[in-house]
C-alpha positions as a Markdown table, in Angstrom:
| # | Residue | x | y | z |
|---|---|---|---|---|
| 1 | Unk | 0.0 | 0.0 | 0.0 |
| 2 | Unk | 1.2 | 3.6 | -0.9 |
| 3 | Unk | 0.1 | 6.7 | 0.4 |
| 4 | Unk | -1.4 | 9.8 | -1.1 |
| 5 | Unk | -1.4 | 13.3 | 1.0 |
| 6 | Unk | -2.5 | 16.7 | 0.5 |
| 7 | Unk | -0.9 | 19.3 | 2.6 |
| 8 | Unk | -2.6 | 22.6 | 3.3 |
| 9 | Unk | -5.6 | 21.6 | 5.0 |
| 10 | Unk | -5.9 | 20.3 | 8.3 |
| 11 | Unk | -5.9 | 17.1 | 8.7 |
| 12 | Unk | -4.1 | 16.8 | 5.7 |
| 13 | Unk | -6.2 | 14.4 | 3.1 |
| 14 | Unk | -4.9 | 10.8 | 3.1 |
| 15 | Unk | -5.4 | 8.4 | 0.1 |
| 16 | Unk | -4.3 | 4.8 | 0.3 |
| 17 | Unk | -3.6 | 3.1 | -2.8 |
| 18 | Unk | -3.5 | -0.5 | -3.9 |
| 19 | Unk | -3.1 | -2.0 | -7.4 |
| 20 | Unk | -4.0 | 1.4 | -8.5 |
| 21 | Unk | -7.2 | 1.7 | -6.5 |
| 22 | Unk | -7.5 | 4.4 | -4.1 |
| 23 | Unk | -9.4 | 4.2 | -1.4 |
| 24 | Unk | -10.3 | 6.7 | 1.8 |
| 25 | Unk | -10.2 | 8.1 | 4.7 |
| 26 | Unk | -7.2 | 6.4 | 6.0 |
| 27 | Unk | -6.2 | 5.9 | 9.6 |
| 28 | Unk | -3.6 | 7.1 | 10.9 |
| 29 | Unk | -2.3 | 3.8 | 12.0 |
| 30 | Unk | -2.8 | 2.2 | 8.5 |
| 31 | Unk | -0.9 | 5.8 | 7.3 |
| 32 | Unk | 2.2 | 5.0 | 9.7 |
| 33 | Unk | 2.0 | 1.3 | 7.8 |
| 34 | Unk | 2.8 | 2.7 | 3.9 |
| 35 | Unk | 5.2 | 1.0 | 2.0 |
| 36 | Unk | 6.1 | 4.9 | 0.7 |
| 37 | Unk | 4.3 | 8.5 | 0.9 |
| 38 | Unk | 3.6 | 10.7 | -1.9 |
| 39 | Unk | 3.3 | 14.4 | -0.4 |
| 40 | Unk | 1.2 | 17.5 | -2.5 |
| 41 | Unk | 2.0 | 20.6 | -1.4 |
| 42 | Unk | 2.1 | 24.6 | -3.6 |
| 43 | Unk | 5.2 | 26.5 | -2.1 |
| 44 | Unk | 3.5 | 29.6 | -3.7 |
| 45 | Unk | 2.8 | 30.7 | 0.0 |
| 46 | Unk | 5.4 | 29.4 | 1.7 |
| 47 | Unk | 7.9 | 31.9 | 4.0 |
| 48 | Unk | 11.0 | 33.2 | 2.5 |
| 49 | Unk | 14.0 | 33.3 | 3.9 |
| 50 | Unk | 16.5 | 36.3 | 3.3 |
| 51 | Unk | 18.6 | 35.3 | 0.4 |
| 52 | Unk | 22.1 | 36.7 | -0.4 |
| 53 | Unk | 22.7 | 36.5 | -4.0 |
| 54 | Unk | 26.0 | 36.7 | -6.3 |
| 55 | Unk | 26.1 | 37.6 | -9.7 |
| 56 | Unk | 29.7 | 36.6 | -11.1 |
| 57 | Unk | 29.6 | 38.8 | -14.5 |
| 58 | Unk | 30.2 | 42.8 | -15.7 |
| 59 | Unk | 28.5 | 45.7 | -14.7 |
| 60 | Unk | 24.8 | 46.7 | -14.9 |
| 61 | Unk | 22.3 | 49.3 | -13.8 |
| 62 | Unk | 21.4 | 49.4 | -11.0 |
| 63 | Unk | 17.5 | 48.2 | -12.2 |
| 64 | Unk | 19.0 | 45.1 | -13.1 |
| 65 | Unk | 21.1 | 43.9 | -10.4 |
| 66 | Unk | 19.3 | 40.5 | -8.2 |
| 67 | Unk | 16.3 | 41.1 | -7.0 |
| 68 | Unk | 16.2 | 40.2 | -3.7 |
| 69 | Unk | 13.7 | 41.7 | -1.6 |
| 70 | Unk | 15.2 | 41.7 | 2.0 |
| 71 | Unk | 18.3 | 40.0 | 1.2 |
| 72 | Unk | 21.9 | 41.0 | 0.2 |
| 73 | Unk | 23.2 | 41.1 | -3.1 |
| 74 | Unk | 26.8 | 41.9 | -4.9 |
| 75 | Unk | 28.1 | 41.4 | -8.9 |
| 76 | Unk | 31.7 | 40.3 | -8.9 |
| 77 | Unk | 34.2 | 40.4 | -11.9 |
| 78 | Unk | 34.2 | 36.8 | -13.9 |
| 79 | Unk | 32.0 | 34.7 | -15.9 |
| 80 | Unk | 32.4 | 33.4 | -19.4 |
| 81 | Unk | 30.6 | 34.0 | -22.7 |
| 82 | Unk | 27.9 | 31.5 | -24.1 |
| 83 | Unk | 30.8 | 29.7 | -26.4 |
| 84 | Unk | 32.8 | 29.0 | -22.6 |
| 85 | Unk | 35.1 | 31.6 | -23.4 |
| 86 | Unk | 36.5 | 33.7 | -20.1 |
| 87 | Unk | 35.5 | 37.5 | -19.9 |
| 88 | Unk | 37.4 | 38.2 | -16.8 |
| 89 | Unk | 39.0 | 35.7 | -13.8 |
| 90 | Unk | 36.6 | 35.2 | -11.0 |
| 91 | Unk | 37.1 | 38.4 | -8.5 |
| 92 | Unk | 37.4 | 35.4 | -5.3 |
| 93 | Unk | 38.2 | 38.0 | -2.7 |
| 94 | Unk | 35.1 | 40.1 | -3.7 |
| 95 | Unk | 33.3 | 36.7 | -3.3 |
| 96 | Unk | 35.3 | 35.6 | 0.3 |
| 97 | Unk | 34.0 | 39.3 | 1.4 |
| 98 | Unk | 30.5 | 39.2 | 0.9 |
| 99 | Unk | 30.4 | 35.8 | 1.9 |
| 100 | Unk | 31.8 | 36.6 | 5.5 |
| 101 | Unk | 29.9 | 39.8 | 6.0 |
| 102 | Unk | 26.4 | 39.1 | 4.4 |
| 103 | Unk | 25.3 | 37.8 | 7.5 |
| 104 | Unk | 23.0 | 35.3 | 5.9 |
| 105 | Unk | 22.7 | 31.2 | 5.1 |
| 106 | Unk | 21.1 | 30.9 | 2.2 |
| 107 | Unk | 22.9 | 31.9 | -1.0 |
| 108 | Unk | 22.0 | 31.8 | -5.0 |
| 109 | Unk | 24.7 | 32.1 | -7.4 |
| 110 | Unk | 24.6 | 32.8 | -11.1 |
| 111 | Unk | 27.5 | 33.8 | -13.3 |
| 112 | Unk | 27.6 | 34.6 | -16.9 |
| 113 | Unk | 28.0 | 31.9 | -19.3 |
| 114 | Unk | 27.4 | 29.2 | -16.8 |
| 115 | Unk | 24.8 | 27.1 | -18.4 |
| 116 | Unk | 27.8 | 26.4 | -20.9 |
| 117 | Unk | 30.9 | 26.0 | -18.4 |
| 118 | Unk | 30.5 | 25.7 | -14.5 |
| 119 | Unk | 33.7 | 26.5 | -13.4 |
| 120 | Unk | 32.9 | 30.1 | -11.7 |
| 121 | Unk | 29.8 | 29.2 | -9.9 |
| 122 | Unk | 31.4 | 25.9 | -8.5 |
| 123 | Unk | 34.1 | 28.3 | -7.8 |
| 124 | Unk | 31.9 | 30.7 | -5.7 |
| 125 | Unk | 30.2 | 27.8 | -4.0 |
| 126 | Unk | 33.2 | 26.4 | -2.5 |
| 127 | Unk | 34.6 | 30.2 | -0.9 |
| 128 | Unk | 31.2 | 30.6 | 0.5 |
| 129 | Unk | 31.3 | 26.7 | 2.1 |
| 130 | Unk | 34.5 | 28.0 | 3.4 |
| 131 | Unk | 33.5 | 31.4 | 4.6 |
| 132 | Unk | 29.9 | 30.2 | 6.1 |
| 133 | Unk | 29.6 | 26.8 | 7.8 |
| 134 | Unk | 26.3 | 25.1 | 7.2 |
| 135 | Unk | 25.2 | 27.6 | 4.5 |
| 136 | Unk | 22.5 | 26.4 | 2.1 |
| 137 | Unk | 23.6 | 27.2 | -1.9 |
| 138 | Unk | 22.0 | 27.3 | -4.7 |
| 139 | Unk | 23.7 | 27.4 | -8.6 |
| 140 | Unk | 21.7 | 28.7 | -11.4 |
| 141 | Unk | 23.3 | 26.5 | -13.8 |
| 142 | Unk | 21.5 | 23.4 | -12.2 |
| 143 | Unk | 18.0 | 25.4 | -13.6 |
| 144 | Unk | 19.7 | 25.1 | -17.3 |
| 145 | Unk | 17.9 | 28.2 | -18.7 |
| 146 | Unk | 20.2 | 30.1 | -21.2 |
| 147 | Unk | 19.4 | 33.5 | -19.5 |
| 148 | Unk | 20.8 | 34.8 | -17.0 |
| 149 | Unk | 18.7 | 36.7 | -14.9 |
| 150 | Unk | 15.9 | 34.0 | -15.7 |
| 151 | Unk | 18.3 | 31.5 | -14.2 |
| 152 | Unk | 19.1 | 34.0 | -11.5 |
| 153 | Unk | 15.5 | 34.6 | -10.4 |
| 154 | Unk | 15.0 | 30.9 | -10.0 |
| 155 | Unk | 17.8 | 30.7 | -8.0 |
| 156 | Unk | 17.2 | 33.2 | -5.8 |
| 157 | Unk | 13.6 | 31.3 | -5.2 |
| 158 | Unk | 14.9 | 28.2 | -4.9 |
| 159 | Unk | 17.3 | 29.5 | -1.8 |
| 160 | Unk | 14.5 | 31.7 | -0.6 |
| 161 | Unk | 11.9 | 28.5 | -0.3 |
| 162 | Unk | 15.3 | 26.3 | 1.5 |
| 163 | Unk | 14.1 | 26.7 | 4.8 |
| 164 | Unk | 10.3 | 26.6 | 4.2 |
| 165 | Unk | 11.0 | 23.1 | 2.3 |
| 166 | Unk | 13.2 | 21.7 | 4.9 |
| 167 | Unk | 10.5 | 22.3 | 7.6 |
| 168 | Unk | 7.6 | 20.7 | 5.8 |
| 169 | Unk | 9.9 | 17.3 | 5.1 |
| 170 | Unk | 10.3 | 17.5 | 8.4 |
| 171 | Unk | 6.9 | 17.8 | 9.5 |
| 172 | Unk | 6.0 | 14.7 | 7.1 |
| 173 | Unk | 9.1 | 12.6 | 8.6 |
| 174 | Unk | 7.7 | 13.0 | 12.2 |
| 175 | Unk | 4.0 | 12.0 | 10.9 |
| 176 | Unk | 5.0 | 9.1 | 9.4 |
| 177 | Unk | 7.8 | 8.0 | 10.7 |
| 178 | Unk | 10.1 | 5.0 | 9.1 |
| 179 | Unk | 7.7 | 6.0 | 5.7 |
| 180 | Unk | 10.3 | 7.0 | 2.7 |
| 181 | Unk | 8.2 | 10.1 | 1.4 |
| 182 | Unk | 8.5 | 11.7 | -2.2 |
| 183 | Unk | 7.0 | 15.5 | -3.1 |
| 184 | Unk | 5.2 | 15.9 | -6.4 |
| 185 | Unk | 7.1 | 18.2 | -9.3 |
| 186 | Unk | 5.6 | 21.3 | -10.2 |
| 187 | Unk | 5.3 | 19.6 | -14.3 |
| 188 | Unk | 5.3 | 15.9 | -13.8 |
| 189 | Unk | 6.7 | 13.1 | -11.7 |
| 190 | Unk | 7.8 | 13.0 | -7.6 |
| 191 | Unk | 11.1 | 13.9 | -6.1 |
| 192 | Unk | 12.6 | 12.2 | -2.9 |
| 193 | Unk | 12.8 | 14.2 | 0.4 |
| 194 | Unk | 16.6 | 14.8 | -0.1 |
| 195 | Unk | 15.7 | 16.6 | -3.8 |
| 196 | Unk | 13.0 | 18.7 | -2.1 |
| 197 | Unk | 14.7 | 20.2 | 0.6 |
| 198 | Unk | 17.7 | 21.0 | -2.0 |
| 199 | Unk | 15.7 | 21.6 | -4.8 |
| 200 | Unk | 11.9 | 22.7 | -3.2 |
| 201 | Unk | 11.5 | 25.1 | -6.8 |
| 202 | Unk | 10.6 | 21.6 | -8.7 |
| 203 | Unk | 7.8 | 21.5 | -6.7 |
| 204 | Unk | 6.2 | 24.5 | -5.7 |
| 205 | Unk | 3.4 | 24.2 | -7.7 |
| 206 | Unk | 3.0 | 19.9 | -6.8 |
| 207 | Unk | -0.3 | 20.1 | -5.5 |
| 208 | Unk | -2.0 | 22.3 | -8.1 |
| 209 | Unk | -0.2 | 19.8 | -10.8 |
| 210 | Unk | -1.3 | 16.7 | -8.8 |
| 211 | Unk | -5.2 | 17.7 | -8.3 |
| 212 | Unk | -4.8 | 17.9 | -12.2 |
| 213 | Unk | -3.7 | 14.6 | -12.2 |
| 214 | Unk | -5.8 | 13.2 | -9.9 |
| 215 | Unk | -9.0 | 14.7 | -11.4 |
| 216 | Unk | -8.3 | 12.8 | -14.9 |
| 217 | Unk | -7.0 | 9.7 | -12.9 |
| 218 | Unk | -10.7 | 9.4 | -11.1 |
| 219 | Unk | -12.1 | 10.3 | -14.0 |
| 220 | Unk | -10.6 | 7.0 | -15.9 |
| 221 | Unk | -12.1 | 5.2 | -13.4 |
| 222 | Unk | -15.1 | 6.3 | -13.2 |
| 223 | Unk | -15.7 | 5.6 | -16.7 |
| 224 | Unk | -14.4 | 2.2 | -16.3 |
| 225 | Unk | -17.1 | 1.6 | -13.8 |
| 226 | Unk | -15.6 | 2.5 | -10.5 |
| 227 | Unk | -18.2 | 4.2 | -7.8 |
| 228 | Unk | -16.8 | 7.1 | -6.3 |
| 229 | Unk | -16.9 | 7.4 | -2.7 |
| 230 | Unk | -19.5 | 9.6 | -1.5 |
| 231 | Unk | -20.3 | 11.0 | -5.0 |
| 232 | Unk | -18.0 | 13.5 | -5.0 |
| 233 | Unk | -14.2 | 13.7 | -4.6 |
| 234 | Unk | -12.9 | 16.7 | -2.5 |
| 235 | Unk | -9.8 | 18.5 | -4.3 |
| 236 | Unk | -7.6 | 17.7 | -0.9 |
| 237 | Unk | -8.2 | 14.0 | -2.1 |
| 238 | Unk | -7.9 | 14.1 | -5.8 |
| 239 | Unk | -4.4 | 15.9 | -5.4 |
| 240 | Unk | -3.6 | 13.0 | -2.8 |
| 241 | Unk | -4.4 | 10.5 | -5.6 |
| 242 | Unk | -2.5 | 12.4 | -8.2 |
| 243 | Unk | 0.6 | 12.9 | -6.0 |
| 244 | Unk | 0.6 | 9.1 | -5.6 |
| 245 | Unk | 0.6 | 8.5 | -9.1 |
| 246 | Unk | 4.1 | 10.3 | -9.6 |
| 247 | Unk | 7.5 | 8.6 | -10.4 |
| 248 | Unk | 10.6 | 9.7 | -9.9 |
| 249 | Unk | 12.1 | 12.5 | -12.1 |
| 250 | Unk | 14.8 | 14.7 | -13.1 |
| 251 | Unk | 16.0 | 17.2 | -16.1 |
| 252 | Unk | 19.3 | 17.8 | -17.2 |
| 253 | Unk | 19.4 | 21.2 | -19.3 |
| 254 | Unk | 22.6 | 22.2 | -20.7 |
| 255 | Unk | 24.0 | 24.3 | -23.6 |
| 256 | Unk | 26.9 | 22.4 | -25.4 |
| 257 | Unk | 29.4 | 22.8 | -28.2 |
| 258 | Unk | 30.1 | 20.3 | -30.8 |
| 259 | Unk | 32.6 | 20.5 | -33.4 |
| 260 | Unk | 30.9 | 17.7 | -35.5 |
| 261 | Unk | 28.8 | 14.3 | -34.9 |
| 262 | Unk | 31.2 | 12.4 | -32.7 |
| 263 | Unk | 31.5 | 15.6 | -29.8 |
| 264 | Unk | 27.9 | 15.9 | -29.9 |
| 265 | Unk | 27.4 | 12.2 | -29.2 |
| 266 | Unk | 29.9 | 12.5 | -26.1 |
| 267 | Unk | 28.1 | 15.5 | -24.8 |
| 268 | Unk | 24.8 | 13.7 | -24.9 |
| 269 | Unk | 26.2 | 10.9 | -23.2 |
| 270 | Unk | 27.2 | 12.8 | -20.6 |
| 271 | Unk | 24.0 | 14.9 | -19.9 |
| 272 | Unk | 22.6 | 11.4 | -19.8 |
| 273 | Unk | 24.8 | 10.2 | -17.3 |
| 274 | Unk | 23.9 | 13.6 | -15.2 |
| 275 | Unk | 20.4 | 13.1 | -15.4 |
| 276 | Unk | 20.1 | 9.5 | -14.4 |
| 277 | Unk | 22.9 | 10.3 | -11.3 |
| 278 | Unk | 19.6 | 13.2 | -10.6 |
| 279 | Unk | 17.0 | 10.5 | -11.3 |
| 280 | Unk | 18.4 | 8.2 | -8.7 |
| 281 | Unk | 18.7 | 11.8 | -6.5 |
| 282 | Unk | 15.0 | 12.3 | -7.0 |
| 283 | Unk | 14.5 | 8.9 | -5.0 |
| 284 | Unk | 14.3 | 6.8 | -8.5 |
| 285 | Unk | 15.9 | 3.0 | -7.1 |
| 286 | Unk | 19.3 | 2.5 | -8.3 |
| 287 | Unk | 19.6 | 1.2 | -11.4 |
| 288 | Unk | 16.2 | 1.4 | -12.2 |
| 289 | Unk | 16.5 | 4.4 | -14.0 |
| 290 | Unk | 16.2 | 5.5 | -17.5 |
| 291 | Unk | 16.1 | 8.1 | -20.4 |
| 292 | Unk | 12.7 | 9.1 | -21.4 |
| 293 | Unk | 13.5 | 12.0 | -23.0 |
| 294 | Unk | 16.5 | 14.2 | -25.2 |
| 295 | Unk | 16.0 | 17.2 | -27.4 |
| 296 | Unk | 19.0 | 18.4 | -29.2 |
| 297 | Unk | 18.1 | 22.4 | -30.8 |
| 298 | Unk | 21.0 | 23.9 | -32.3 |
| 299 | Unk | 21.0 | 27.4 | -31.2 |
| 300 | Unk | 20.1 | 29.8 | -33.6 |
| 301 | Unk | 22.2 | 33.5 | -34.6 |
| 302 | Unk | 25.2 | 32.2 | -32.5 |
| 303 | Unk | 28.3 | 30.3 | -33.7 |
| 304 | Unk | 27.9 | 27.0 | -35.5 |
| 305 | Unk | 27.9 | 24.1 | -33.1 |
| 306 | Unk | 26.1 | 25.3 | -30.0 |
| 307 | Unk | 23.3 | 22.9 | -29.3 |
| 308 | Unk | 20.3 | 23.2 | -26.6 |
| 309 | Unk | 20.5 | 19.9 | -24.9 |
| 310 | Unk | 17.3 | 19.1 | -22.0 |
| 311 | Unk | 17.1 | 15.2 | -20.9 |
| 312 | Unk | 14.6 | 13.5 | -18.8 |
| 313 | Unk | 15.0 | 10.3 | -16.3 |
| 314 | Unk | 12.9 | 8.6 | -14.7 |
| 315 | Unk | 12.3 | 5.5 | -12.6 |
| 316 | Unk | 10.1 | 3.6 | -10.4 |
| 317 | Unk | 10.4 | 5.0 | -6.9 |
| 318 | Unk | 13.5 | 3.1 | -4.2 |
| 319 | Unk | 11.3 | 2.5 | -0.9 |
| 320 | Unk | 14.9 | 1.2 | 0.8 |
């Protein structure tokens, strides 16, 4: 038996599910027995936490440096161009400085060029592990989008919602305790409880996406002969069902350069080695995981050879 739950009421709905079937209310004690828990939840009004953001690129006005609301924000000298090429080295003292006197934990870091080559952002990552024990980071390159401030605003979200995320797995752990628990994605599929506290972006739209998906689920059934429960279905319990019907998954979104077939078949490879290593992240069982999706689109009005490159993984949840 799995477990379907919608958070945001109280008590959260509960849908048990065997063989497909769901069936409801469920007891807490039958709950506490699932073989795995599949949690719906919208982040959209979660509390943020105070970000501090880096930019790693040139200068800009002053309308579009980070947003960051209540946090701290600076724009160091580095980055590289869309081809990988460097603009300027990383400014690392710039970085140690803001780091040590920000005053916050959770940090979003975006540098030019990164969706191409890493190097700067891993770079500002590992000064700001050194400088602030225990701080949370996010790196826009692990959102793929070519664009930086589009990458940079989802960044700066993702750290924002850290906290947020981290307290609702840990609300869910102490409900159902010994009960491996996966959150439903924002677009499709269910990510471990590891993946949503470092990633809770994926799924801050999970429960809106899974009463979607639960809606058309019941509606399958019902015209298959099933009788609903009660007549109707409340939306707490349809999101329950949907979020139950999630697998494991994870994108890989990377822009690449190929100087003929033979590069562009190593790149691939390795994207797809990057997004099954995420799959198995997202709580997919070891293994068990596999490509269900690449699109290759050469990038247009930019030197020959660039290429677009998005994979998806998935796999059928690890209860272990």
């Amino acid at each position: 038996m799995i477990l379907g739950v919608a958070l945001g009421e109280s008590p959260p709905p509960m849908v048990a599910v065997s063989d497909g079937t769901p069936f409801w209310p469920v007891p807490r004690s039958l709950a506490r027995t699932a073989e795995r828990a599949f949690v719906a939840v919208d982040l959209t009004e979660a509390p943020l936490a105070a970000v501090a953001a880096v930019r790693v690129g040139g200068p800009c006005p002053e309308a579009l440096r980070p947003a960051v609301g209540s946090g701290a924000a600076t724009i160091v000298r580095g980055g590289h161009s869309v081809t990988g090429r460097p603009l300027a080295p990383l400014d690392t003292e710039a970085v140690r400085r803001f780091a040590g006197t920000c005053g916050l934990m959770d940090f979003a870091v975006t540098a030019t060029g990164s969706p191409m080559l890493t190097d700067h952002e891993l770079a500002v990552a590992a000064i700001i592990a050194a400088e602030v024990p225990g701080a949370r980071i996010t790196l826009s390159y692990e959102f793929g989008h070519p664009g930086l401030r589009e990458r940079e605003a989802e960044a700066i979200r993702n750290a924002a919602l850290g906290p947020a995320a981290g307290r609702i797995a840990d609300e869910v752990a102490g409900e159902l305790p010994g009960v491996p628990a996966y959150f439903a994605r924002s677009d499709s599929g269910v990510v471990s409880a590891h993946y949503f506290r470092r990633y809770p972006l994926a799924c801050d739209l999970g429960a809106t996406t899974s009463l979607a998906r639960g809606r058309t689920a019941l509606e399958q059934l019902r015209s298959g002969g099933w009788e609903v429960p009660d007549g109707v279905v409340p939306d707490g319990v349809a999101a329950a069902y949907g979020a139950a019907l999630g697998r494991p998954r994870a994108y890989v979104e990377r822009i690449v350069q190929a100087r003929g077939r033979a590069e562009l078949d190593r790149a691939l490879q390795d994207a797809r080695d990057e997004a099954l290593t995420r799959a198995v992240s997202a709580g997919a069982a070891p293994g068990a995981a596999t490509i269900t999706e690449t699109t290759v689109n050469p990038l247009s009005y930019l030197p020959d050879g660039l290429y677009r490159v998005r994979v998806t993984a998935d796999g059928r949840p690890w209860a272990g």
